[in-house]
C-alpha positions in Angstrom: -39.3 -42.4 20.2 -41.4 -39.3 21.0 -40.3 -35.8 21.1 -38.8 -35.1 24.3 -36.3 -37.6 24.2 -35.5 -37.3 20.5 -34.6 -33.9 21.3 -32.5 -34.9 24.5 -31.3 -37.4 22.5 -29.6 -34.8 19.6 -28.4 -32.7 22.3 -26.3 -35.4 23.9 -24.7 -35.8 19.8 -24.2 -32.6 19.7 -26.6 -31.9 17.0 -29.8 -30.1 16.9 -33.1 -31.4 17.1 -35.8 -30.7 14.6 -39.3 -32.8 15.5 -41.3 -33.6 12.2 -45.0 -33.2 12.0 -47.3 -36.0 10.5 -50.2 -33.8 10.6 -50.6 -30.0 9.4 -48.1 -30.5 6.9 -48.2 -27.1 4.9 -46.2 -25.8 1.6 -43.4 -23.7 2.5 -43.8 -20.0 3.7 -39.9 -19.0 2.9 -38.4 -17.3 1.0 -36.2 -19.3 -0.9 -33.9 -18.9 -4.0 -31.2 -21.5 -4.8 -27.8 -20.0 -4.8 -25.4 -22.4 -4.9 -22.4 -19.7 -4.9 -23.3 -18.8 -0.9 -23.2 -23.2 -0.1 -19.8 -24.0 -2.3 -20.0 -26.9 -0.5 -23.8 -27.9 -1.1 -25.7 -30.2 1.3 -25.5 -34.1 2.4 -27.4 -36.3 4.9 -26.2 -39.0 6.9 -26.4 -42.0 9.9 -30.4 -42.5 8.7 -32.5 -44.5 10.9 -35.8 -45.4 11.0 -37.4 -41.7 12.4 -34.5 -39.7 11.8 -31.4 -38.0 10.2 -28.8 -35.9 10.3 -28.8 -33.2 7.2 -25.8 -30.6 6.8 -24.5 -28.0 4.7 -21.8 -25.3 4.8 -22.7 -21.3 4.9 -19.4 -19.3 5.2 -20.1 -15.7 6.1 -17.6 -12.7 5.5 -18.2 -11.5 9.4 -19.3 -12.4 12.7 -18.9 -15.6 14.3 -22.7 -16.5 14.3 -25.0 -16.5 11.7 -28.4 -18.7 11.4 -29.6 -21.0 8.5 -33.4 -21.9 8.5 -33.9 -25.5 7.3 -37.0 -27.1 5.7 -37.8 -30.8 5.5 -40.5 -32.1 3.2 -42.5 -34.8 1.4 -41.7 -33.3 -2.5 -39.1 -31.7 -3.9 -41.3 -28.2 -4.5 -41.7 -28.6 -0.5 -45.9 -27.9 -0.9 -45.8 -30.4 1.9 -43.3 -29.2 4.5 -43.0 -31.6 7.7 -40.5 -29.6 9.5 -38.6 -26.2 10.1 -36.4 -25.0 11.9 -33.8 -22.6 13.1 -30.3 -23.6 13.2 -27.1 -22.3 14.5 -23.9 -21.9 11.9 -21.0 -20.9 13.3 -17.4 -19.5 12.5 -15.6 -22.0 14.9 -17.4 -25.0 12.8 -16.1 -23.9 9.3 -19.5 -22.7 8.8 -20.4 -25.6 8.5 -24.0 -26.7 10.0 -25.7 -30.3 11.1 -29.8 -30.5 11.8 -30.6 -33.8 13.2 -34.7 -34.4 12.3 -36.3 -36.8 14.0 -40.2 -37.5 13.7 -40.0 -38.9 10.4 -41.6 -42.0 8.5 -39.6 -45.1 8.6 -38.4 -46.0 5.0 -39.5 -42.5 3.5 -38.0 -40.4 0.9 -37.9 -36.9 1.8 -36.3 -33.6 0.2 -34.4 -31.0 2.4 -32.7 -26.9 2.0 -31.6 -24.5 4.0 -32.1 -20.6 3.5 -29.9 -17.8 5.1 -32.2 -14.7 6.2 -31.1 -13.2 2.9 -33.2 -15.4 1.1 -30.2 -17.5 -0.4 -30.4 -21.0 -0.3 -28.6 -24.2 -0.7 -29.9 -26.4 -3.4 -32.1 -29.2 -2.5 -31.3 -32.7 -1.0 -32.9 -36.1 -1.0 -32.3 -38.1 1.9 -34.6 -41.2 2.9 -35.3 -43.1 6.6 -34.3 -46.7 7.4 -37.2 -49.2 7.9 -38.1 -50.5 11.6 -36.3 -53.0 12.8 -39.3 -55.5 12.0 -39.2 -54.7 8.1 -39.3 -57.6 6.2 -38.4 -55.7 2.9 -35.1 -55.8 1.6 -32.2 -53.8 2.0 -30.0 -52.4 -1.0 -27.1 -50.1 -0.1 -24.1 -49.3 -2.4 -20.4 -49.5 -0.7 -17.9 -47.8 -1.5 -14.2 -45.9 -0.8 -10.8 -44.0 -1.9 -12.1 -40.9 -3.9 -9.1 -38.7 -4.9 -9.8 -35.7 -6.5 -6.2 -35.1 -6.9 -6.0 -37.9 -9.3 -8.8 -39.0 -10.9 -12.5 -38.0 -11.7 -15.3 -39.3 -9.5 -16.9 -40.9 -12.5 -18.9 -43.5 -10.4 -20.6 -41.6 -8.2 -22.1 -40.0 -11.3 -23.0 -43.5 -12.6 -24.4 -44.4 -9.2 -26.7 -41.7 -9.1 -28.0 -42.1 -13.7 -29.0 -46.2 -12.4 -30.8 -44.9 -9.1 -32.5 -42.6 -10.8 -33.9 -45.0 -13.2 -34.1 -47.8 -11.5 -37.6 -49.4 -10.1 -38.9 -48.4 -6.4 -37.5 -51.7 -5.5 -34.1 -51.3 -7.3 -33.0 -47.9 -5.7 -30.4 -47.5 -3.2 -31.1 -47.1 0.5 -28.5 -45.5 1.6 -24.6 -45.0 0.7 -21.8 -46.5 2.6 -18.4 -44.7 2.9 -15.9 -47.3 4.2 -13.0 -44.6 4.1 -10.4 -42.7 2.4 -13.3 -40.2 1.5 -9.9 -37.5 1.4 -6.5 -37.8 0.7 -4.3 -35.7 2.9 -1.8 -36.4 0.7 -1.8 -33.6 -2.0 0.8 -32.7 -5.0 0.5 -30.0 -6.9 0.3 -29.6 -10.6 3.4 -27.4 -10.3 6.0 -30.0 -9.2 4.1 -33.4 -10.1 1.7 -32.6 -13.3 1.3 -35.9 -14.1 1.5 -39.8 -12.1 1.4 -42.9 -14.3 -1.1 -41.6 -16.9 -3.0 -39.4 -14.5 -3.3 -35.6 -14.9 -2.7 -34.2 -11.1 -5.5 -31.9 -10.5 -5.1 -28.8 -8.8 -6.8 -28.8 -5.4 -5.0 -25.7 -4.1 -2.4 -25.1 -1.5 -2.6 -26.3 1.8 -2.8 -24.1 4.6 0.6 -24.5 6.5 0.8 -27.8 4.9 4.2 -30.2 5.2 6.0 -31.3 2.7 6.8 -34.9 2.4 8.3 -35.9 -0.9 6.3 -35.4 -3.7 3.3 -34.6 -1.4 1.8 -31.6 1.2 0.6 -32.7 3.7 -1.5 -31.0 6.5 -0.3 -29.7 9.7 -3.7 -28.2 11.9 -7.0 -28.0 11.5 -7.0 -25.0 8.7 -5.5 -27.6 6.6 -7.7 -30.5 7.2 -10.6 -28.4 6.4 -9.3 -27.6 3.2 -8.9 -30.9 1.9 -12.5 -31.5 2.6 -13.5 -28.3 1.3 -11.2 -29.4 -2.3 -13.0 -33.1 -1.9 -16.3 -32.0 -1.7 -16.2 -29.4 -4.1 -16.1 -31.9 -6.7 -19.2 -32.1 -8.6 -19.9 -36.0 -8.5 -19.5 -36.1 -4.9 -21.5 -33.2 -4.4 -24.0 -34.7 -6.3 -23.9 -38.2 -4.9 -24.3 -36.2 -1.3 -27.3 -34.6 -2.3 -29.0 -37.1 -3.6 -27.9 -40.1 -1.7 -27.8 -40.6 2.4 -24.2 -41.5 3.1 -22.9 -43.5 6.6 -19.2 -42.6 6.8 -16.4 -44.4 8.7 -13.0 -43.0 8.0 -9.9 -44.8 7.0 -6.2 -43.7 7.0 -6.1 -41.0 4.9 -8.3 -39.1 7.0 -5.5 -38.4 9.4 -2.3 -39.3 8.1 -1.0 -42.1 5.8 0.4 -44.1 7.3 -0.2 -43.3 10.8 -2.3 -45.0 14.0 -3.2 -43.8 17.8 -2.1 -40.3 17.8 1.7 -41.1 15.8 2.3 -40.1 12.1 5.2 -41.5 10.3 7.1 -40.4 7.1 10.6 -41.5 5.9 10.7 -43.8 8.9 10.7 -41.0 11.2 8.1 -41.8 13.8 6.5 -38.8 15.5 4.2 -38.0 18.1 1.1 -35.8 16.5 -1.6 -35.5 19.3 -2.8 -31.8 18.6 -2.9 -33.1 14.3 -5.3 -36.2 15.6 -7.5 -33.9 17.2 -7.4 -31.6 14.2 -8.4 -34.6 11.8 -11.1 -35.5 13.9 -12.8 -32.2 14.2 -12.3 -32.0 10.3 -14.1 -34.8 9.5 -17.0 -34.2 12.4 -17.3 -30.8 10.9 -17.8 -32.0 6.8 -18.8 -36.0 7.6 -23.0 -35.7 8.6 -22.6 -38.9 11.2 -23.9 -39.5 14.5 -20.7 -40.2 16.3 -20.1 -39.6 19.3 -17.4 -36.4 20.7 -15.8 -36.1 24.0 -16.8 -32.6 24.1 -20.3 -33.9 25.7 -23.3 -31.8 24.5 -22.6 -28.6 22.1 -25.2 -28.1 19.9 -23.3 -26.7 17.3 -19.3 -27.3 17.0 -16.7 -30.1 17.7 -15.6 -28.7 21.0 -11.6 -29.9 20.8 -9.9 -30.8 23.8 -6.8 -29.2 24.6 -3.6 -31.8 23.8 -0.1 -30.6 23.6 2.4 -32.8 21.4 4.4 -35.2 24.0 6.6 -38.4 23.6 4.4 -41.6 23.7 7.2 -44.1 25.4 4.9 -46.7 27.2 2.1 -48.8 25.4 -0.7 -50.8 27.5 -1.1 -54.7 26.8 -3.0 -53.9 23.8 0.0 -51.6 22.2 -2.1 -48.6 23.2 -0.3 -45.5 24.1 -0.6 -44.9 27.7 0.5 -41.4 26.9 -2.3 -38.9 28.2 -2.4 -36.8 25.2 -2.8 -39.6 23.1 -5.9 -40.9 25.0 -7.2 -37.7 25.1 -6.6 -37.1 21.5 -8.2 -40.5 20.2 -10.6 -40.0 22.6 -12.2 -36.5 21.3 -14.5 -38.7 18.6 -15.3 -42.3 18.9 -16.7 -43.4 15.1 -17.1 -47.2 15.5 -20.8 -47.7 15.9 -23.6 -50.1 14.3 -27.0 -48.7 12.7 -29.8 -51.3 12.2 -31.5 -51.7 8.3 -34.5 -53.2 9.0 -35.2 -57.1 10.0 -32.5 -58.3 7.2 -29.1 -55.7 8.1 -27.1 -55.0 11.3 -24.3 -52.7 9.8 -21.8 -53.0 12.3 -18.7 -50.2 11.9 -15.2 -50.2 13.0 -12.4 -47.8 13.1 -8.9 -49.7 12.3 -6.8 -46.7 12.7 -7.2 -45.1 16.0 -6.8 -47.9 18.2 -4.1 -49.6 16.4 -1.3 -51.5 17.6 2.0 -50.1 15.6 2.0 -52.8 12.8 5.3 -54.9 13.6 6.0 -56.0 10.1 6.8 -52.3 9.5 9.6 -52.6 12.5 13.1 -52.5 11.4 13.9 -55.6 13.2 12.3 -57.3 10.1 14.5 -55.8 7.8 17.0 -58.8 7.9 14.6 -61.0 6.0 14.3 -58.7 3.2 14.4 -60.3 -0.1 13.7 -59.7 -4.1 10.6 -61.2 -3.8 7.7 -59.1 -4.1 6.1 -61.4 -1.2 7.1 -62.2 2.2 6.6 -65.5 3.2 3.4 -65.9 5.2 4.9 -67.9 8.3 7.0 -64.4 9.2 4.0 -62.5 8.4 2.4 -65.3 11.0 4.7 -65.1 13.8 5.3 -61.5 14.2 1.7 -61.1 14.4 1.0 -64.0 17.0 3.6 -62.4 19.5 3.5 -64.4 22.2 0.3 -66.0 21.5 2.0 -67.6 18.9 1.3 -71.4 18.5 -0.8 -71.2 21.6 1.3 -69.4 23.2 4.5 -71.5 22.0 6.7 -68.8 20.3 10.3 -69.2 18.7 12.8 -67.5 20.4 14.6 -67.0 16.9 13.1 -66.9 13.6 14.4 -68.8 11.0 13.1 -68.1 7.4 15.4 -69.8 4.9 19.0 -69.1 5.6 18.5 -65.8 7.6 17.8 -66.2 11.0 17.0 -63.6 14.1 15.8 -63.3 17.4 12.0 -63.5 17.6 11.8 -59.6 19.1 7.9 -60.5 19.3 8.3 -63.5 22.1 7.3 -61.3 24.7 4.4 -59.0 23.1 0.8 -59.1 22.6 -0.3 -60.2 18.8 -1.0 -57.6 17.2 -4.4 -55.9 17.0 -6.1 -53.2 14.5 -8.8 -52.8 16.7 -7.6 -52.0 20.6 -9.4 -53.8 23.8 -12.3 -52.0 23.7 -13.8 -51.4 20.3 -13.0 -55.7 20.0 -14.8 -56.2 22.6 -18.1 -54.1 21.7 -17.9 -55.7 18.1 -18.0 -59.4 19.6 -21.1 -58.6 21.3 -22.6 -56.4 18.6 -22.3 -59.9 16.3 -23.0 -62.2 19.0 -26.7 -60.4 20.3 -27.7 -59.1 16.1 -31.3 -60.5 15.6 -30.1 -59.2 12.0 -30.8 -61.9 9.3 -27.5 -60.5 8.0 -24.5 -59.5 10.1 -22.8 -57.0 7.5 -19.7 -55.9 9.3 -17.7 -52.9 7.6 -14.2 -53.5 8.0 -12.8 -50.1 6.5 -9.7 -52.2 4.7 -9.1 -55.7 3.1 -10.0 -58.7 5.0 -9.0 -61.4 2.4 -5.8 -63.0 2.1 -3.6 -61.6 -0.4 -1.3 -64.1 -1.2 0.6 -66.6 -3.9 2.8 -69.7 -4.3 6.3 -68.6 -4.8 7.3 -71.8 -3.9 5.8 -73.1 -7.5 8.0 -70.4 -9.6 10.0 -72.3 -12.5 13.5 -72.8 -11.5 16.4 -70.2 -13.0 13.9 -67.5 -13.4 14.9 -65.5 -10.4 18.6 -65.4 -9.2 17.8 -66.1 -5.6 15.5 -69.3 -4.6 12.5 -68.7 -2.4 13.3 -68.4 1.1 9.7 -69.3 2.6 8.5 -72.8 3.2 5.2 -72.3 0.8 3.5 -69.5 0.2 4.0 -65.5 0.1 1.7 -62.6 1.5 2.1 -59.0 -0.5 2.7 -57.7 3.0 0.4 -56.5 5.7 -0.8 -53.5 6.1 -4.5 -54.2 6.3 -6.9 -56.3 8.5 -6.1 -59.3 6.3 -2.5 -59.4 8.1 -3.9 -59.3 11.8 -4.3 -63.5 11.5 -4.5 -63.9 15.1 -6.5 -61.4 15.9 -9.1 -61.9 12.5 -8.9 -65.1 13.6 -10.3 -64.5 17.0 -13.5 -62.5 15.5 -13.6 -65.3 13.3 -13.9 -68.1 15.9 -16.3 -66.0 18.0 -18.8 -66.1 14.8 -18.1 -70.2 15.0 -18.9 -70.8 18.2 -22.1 -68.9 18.6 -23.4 -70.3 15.9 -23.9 -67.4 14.0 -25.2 -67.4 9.9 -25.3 -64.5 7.8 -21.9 -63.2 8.9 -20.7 -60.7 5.8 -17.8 -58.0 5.9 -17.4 -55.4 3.5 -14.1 -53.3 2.8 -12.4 -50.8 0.9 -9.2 -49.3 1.0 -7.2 -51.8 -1.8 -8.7 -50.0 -4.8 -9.4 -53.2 -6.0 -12.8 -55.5 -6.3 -12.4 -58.7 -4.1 -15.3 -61.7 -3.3 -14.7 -64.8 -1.5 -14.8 -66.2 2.0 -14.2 -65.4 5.8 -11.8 -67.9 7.0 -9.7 -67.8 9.8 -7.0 -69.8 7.7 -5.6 -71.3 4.3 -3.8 -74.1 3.7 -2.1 -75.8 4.4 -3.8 -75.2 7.9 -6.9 -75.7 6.4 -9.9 -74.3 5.0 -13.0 -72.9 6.8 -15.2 -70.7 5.8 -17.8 -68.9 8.5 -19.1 -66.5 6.1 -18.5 -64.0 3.3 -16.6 -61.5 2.3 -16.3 -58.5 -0.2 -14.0 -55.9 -0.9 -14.9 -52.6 -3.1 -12.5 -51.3 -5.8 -11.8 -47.6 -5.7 -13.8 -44.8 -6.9 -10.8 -43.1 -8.4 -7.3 -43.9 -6.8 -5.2 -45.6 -8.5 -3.9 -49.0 -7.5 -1.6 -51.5 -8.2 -2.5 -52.8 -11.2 -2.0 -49.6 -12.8 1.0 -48.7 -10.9 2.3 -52.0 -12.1 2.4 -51.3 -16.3 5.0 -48.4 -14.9 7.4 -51.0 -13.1 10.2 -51.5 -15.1 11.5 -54.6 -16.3 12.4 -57.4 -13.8 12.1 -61.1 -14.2 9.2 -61.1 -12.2 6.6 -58.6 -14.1 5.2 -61.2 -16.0 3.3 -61.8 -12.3 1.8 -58.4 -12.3 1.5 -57.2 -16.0 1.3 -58.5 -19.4 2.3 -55.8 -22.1 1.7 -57.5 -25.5 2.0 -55.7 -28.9 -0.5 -53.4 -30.0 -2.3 -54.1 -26.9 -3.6 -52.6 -23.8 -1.5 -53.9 -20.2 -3.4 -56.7 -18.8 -3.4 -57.3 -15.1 -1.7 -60.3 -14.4 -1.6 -60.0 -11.0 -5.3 -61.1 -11.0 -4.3 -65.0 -11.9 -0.8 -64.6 -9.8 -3.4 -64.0 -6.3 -6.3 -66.4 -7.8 -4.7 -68.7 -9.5 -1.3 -68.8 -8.9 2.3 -68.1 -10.6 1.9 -70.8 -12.8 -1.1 -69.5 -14.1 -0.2 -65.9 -14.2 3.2 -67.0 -16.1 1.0 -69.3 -18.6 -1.1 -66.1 -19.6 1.8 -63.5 -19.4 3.4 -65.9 -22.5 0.7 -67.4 -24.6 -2.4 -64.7 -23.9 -4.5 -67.9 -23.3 -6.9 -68.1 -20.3 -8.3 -71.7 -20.8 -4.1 -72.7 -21.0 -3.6 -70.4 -17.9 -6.5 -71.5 -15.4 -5.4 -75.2 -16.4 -2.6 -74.7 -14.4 -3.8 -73.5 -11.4 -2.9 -74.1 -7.7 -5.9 -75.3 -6.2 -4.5 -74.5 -2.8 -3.6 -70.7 -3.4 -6.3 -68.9 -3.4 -9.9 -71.7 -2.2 -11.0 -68.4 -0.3 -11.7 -66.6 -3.3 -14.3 -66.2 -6.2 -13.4 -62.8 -7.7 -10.1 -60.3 -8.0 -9.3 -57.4 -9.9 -6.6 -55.3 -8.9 -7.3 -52.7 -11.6 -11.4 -52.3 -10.5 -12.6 -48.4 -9.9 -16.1 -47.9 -9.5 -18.7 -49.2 -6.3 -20.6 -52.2 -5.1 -24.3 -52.8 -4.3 -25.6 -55.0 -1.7 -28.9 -56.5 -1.9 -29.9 -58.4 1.5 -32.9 -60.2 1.9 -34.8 -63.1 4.1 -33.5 -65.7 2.0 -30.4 -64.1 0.0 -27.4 -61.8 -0.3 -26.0 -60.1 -3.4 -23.1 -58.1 -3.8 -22.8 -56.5 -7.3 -19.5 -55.6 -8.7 -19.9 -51.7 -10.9 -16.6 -51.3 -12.8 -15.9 -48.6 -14.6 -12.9 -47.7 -16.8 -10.1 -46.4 -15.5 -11.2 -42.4 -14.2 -8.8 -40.3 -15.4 -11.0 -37.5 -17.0 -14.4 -36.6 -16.3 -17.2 -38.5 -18.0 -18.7 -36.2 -21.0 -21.5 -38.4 -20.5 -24.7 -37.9 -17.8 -24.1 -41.8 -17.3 -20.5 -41.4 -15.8 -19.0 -43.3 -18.9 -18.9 -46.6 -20.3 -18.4 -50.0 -18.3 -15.9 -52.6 -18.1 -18.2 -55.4 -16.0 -21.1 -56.0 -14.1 -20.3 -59.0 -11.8 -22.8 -60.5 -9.4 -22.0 -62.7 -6.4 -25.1 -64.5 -4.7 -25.1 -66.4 -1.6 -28.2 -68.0 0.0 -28.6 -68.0 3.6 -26.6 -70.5 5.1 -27.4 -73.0 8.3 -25.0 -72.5 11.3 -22.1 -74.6 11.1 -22.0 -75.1 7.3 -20.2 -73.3 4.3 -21.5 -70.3 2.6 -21.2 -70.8 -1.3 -21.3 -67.9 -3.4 -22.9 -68.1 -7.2 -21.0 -65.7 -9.9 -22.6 -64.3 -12.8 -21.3 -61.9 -15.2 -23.9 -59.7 -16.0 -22.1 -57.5 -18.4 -18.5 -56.8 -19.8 -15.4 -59.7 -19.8 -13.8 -60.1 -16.5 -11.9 -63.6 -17.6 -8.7 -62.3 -15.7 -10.6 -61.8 -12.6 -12.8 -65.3 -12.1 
């Protein structure tokens, strides 16, 4: 690309354009001194590619509503070889907050990057490094990762990211670092009310502008509290770090606009309510704080979001895709468009999607499901199946009632669309992203889980619970990711099949919890099929459900989810209840004897899957070569303190799973190897 449409192009992202220079690169002539007080929020880079990034920082001024940053970009971290300059705007309507987008650059280059106020103050330094060209034949190693709350927990594995890269051979270091979501929680307590959750010290992150409160939490309600949640993220010193050191490629998750909301509707206590001015908000938010190259409907400002103007209005009609027709709600999810794809080289097409914004309201959450309700933990998977098919339903065959075990009720899905996570439009751009890649390795990052998450109530001794099993086999712990959307997973799925396509990998977050196994479009007893692989991330530091389970109390069913023996730590049970079964899970629970407990496992439960720990914090590394994919499990112990050590604290395991590259139209077959640390509850 040469300069004059580089520079068009960073207007049109509303970024500016700084041009690099490959010849008279000189030492720096300003006059800087680091002073991180006057950049609280230090610097980042993001969306690399192979001439270009986009660089960042915050530089809140006391007055005025324009101020201007000079930013260097160089070849050494003294910057005695200085490659650009420039001036760049920072503005009061942005936070203060500031974006440079230099093109110009070396294709797989490390560089270093500040910027300096006219005082003289500067931010500290950044590293950020260039994508190779498309033709690259060198391999591509990235870290994924997701769900860092500073309310509760310590970042701990960013800080261990950043002690390996640093010593790890030129060949060994990280590319780039992917954020698959959750990188806030709008969900905040404060120390005064909650000072503790499970065995978690709540961390004080301040009060929230305006904020709502929703049970134990404060939530926010405009923009001034968005940005402070960022601000309280980012001000932690292992993200801040990992930033500076590390190019990150963001797509958000939930939590980045409400918990559990989707479109432009937030939802607490059951109370649906429109929130079109709060989805804007959210997305300026993360635009302003998030270094990305997204794209805003605001259309070419160089130098802040440019909201549109929403007012909050009933939402009554939904398209054939469950989209709200309402025009504040297209106008809302419409001010930023995240989904996009960036290209690593000949080996990666990292293809992103955004499961939130375009999301059908997920029926199992409906109350017209609420007459199946049952003590099981599990809901059996053929409900889960047929309020998600709608009327596509057995090909388009639905029951008028549903009948799950002696409870029956009119099928209120007959006549609607199967549900979909990721609306008409962003489906149809990520089929044809996948079906043109020339990428040896179709990495698709799914934000949230895209394995089943499942187990065979059906196989539960008899007398243990007081009410027998309503479903005809197995169970699904409910729905509320990507790996609930069968129909419409199953459609991407199929689309992979028939084009033939090899090297198909997706990568999640969002369970706080380390997951490997296989794409398949279904389990038995429909079958088994695998058309490629799949990896999900455990949690940097929110807690999950393995930990939330040693606080259940007692039920005739815990031995599933928890073993508390004497003397002894809580074991995760819940690992060999979703891998192996409940036989399994119940074998271990009593006897503390793996070899006893995987000899009773159901084959059929769980075939997609090589790998599960539901008590996993820490990050995953992707290696993808010509030949080869590896996916590297990082678990640390559980965060809840800051490491004392420069290495982020000790391990628990170091799992690898390898896959070579697989021939259209046969099975992928993954290779496990613990590397370091005991994970028997997990393989």
């Amino acid at each position: 690309m040469d300069r004059r449409r580089f520079l068009a192009s960073a207007a049109s992202l509303g970024i500016i354009g700084v041009w690099a220079t490959r010849s008279a690169v000189v030492s720096s002539r300003v006059v800087w001194r680091e002073d991180r007080a006057s950049f609280p929020q230090g610097v980042a880079s993001g969306d690399p590619d192979d001439h270009s990034v986009v660089l960042w920082t915050r530089r809140p001024f006391d007055q005025g509503e324009r101020q201007a940053l000079t930013v260097e970009v160089a070849r050494d971290a003294d910057f005695r070889s200085v490659v650009a300059r420039a001036r760049s705007p920072v503005l009061a309507a942005a936070d203060w907050t500031c974006r440079a987008l230099v093109g110009g650059l070396l294709p797989a280059t490390t560089y270093w990057y500040r910027f300096t106020d006219d005082s003289g103050a500067g931010s500290r330094v950044g590293r950020t490094i260039t994508a190779p060209r498309a033709s690259a034949p060198r391999p591509v190693r990235f870290a994924f990762v997701s769900c860092n709350s500073v309310n509760e927990g310590a970042q701990n594995a960013f800080r261990r990211m950043i002690w390996e890269d640093e010593r790890a051979p030129a060949d060994r270091k990280l590319g780039f670092v992917l954020h698959l979501g959750d990188f806030i929680y709008e969900v905040v307590e404060y120390p005064d009310e909650v000072p503790h959750r499970y065995s978690r010290t709540v961390y004080d992150m301040g009060r929230i502008p305006d904020g709502r409160k929703v049970g134990n939490f404060h939530v926010p309600t405009n923009l001034a509290g968005y940005r402070h949640v960022y601000r309280a993220h980012i001000d932690d010193p292992d993200i801040q770090d990992a930033r500076a050191h590390f190019p990150f490629v963001c797509i958000g998750d939930n939590h980045e606009f409400s918990w559990q909301g989707w479109q432009s509707f937030i939802e607490y206590g059951g109370k649906i309510e429109p929130a079109q001015p709060l989805r804007v908000a959210a997305n300026q938010a993360w635009w302003e704080y998030i270094p990305s190259r997204v794209r805003k409907a605001s259309g070419p400002g160089l130098d802040q979001f440019g909201p549109p103007e929403v007012t909050r209005a009933p939402i009554e009609t939904l398209d054939d895709h469950g989209f709200g027709t309402e025009a504040n709600n297209r106008t809302a999810v419409g001010s930023m468009t995240a989904y996009r794809a960036l290209r690593y080289g000949k080996h990666v097409d990292l293809i992103l999607t955004d499961f939130h914004s375009y999301a059908m309201r997920n029926p199992g959450e409906r109350p017209e499901t609420d007459v199946f309700d049952s003590s099981f933990p599990v809901v059996p998977q053929e409900l889960m199946e047929i309020i998600d098919g709608g009327k596509e339903y057995a090909g388009g065959n639905p029951p008028a009632t549903i009948t799950i075990g002696d409870k029956s009720a009119p099928n209120f899905r007959k006549d609607e669309p199967a549900y979909t996570m990721l609306g008409r439009e962003q489906k149809t751009w990520l089929k044809e992203r996948l079906t043109r890649s020339t990428a040896t390795w179709k990495i698709w990052g799914a934000t949230n889980g895209t394995l089943d998450m499942r187990t065979d109530p059906q196989n539960l001794p008899a007398g243990l619970t007081k009410d027998k099993w309503p479903g005809k086999d197995f169970g699904a712990f409910g729905g509320g990711d990507f790996s609930g959307a069968f129909s419409e997973r199953a459609e991407i799925y199929d689309t992979v099949r028939d084009h033939k396509l090899s090297g198909f990998v997706t990568i999640s977050g969002d369970r706080h919890s380390f997951w490997a196994g296989y794409a398949t479009p279904k389990l038995p007893p429909a079958g088994f099929d695998p058309v490629g692989l799949s990896f999900i991330t455990g949690s940097i530091s929110a807690p999950g459900l393995a930990e939330a389970a040693e606080y259940y109390k007692d039920f005739p069913l815990l031995p599933l989810f928890v073993r508390k023996a004497p003397d002894a730590a809580p074991e995760a049970t819940i690992n060999l209840t979703i891998k192996h079964g409940v036989r399994a899970a119940l074998e271990y629970a009593a006897s503390g004897d793996i070899a006893k407990a995987r000899a009773v496992t159901n084959p059929d439960v769980a075939p997609h899957l090589e790998f599960v720990d539901m008590a996993g914090h820490g990050y995953a590394v992707v290696s993808a070569g010509p030949d080869a994919i590896d996916t590297e499990f990082i678990c640390i112990v559980r965060p809840i303190t800051r490491a004392a050590t420069p290495d982020g604290g000790p391990l628990r395991y170091r799992v690898s799973h390898r896959a070579r590259l697989w021939r259209p139209g046969t099975p992928p077959k993954l290779e496990q190897q613990v590397l370091e640390g005991d994970a028997k509850l997990s393989v």
